[in-house]
C-alpha positions in Angstrom: 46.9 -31.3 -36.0 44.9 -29.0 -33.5 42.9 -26.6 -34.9 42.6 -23.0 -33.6 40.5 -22.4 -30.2 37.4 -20.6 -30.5 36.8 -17.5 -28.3 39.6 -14.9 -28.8 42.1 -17.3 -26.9 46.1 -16.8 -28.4 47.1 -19.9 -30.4 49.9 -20.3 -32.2 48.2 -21.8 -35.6 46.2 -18.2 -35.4 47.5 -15.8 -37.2 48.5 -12.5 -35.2 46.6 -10.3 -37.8 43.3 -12.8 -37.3 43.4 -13.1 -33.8 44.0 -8.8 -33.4 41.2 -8.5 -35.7 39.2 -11.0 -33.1 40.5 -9.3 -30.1 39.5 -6.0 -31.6 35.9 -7.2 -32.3 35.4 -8.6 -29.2 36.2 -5.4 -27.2 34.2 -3.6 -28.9 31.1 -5.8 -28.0 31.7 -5.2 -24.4 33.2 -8.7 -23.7 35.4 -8.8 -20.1 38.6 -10.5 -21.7 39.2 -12.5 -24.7 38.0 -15.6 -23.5 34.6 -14.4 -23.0 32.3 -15.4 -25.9 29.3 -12.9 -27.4 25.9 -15.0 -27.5 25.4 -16.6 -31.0 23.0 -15.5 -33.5 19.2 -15.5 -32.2 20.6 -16.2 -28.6 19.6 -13.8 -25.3 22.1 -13.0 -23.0 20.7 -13.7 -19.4 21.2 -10.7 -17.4 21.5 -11.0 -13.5 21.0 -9.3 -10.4 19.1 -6.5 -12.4 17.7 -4.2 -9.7 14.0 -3.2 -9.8 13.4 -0.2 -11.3 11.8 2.8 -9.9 9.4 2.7 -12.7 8.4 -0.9 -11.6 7.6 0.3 -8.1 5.5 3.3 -9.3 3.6 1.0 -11.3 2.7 -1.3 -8.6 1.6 1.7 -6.0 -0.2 3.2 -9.2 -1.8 -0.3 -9.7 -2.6 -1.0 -6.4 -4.1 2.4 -5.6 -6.5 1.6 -8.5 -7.9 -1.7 -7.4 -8.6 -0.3 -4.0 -10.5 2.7 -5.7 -12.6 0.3 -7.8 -13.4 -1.9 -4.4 -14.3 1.8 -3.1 -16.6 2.6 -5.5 -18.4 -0.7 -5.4 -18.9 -1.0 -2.4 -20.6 2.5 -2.2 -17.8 4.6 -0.2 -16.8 6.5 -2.5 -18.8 8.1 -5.9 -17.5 6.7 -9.0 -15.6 10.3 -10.1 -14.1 10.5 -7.2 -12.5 7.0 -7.0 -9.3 8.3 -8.4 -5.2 7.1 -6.9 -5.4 11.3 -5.6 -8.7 10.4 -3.1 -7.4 10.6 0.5 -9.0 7.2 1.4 -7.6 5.7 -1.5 -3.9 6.2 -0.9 -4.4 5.4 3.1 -6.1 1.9 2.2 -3.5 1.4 -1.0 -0.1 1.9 0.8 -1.1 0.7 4.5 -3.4 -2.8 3.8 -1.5 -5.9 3.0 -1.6 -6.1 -1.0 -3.8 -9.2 -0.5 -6.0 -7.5 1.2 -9.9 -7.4 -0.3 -12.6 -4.5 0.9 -15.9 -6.6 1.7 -16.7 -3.3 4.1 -15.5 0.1 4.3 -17.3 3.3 6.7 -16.1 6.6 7.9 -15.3 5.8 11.5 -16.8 9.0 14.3 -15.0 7.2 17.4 -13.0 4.4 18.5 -12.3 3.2 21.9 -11.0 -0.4 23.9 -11.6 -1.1 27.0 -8.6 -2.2 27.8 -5.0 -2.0 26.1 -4.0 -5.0 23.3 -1.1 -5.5 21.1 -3.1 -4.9 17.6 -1.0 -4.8 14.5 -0.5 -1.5 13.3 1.2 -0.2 10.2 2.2 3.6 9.8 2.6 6.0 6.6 3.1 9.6 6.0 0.6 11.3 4.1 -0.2 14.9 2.5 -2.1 16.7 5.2 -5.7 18.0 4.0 -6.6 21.9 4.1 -10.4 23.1 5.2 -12.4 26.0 5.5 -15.2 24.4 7.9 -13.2 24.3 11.4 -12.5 26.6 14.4 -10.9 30.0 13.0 -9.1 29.5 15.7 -7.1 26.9 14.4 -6.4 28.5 11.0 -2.7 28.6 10.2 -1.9 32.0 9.1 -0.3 32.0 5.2 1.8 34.9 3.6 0.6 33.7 0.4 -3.1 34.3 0.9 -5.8 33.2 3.6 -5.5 31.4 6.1 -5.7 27.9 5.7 -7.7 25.3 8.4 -6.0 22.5 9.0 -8.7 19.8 8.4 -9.2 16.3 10.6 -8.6 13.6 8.0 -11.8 11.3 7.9 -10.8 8.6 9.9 -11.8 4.7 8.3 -13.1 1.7 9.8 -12.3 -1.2 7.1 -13.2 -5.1 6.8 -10.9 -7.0 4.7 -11.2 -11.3 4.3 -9.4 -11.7 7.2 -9.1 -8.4 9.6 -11.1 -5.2 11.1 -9.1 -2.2 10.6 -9.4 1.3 11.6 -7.4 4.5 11.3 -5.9 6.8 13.4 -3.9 10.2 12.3 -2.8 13.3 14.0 -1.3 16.1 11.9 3.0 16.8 12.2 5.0 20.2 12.5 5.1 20.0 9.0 2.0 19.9 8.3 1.9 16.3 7.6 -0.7 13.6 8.1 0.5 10.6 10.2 -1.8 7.7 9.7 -1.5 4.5 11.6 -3.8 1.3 10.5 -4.8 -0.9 13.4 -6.1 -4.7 13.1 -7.3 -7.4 14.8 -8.0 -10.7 13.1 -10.7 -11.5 12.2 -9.3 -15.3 13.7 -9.6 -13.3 17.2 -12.9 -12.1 17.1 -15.9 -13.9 19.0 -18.5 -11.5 17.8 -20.0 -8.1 17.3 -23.3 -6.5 18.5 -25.1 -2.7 17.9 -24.6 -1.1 21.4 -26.3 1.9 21.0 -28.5 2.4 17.9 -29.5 6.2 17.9 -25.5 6.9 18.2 -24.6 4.5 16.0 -22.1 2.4 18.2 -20.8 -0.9 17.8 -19.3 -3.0 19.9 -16.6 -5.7 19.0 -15.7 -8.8 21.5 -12.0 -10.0 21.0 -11.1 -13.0 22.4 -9.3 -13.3 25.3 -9.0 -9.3 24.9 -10.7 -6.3 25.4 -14.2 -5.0 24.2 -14.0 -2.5 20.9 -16.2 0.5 20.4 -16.7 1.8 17.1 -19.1 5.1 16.2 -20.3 5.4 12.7 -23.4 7.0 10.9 -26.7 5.1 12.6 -27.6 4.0 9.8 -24.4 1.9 8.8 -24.4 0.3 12.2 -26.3 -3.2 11.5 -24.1 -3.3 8.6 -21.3 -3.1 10.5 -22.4 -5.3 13.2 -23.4 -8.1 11.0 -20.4 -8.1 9.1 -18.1 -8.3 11.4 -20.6 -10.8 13.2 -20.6 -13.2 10.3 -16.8 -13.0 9.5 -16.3 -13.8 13.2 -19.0 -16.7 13.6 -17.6 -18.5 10.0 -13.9 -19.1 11.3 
């Protein structure tokens, strides 16, 4: 004789009472229908297609923002108290560099030009735009809510990661938002760098089969530069 089927299925041998009170049970542990089973005792039910939470994406900005204001701080850029997620060159590098990506170099950047257009890689964010009170008054936006309040350049970067040189580029929106864009070149692309001009602190960058790069820092950070980007290029 067949016994009665596990699993809240109707069989005759089960008693209407028994199988109500099994029906009842499994309802009120969320089961679909009766023929769905609840996981045994010290089982885990395997949940899918959970979306990733918010809180999971936070974290990982939050986490990334952090490793790129430790690289900051050791390599110099930035002073130790002010390598915090909030620093303006710390949310630039964290959102628009690859996650991957690793600072061996990182200086504020006077002037960029090419010599000729190229299809660099570029990656864009939207950032909170900077206030000063060391411009033009002339450019002072006027405030109801107090003085008037400068709209400040944001510093604009020159970065060399393990395999690309980067450098920024913003311009301030309507809304008085910062618009950053990241340009690269591979380092793959590069045949080598020299210091044009010493005094002004220019370096210049070949790129293969491309144009000629300009780059104006502080004088002094301009054989670093150079030689970086020299010996990146020259080991590939």
């Amino acid at each position: 004789m067949l016994g009665p089927r596990t699993g809240g299925t109707y069989n005759p041998l089960t008693s209407i009472g028994d199988w109500n009170r099994e029906f009842s049970e499994l309802v009120r542990r969320g089961a679909g229908e009766p023929g769905d089973v609840a996981p045994a005792g010290g089982e885990q039910p395997v949940e899918t297609d959970v979306p990733v939470s918010d809180a999971d994406s936070e974290r990982d900005v939050a986490g990334r923002r952090l490793s790129i204001a430790a690289q900051l701080a050791r390599l110099g850029f930035v002073a130790a108290d002010r390598a915090t997620p909030e620093n303006p060159a710390v949310q630039v590098l964290g959102e628009l560099l690859p996650a991957d990506a690793e600072l061996g170099l990182c200086l504020t950047c006077h002037g960029f030009s090419s010599s000729a257009p190229y299809p660099f890689s570029e990656t864009t964010g939207v950032f909170p735009n900077l206030g000063s009170f060391r411009m033009n008054p002339a450019l002072a936006e006027v405030s109801p809510h107090g003085a008037p309040l400068l709209t400040a350049p944001r510093r604009e970067l020159v970065v060399c990661t393990q395999v690309a040189l980067s450098w920024t580029a913003s311009h301030v929106r309507s809304d008085r938002q910062d618009v950053v864009t990241l340009y690269s070149a591979q380092v793959r692309d590069i045949v080598g760098a020299t210091v044009r001009h010493r005094r002004k602190g220019v370096v210049e960058v070949w790129v293969q089969d491309g144009p000629a790069l300009s780059f104006r820092v502080a004088p002094e950070a301009a054989e670093a530069l150079s030689a970086h980007v020299d010996q990146a290029a020259q080991s590939q």
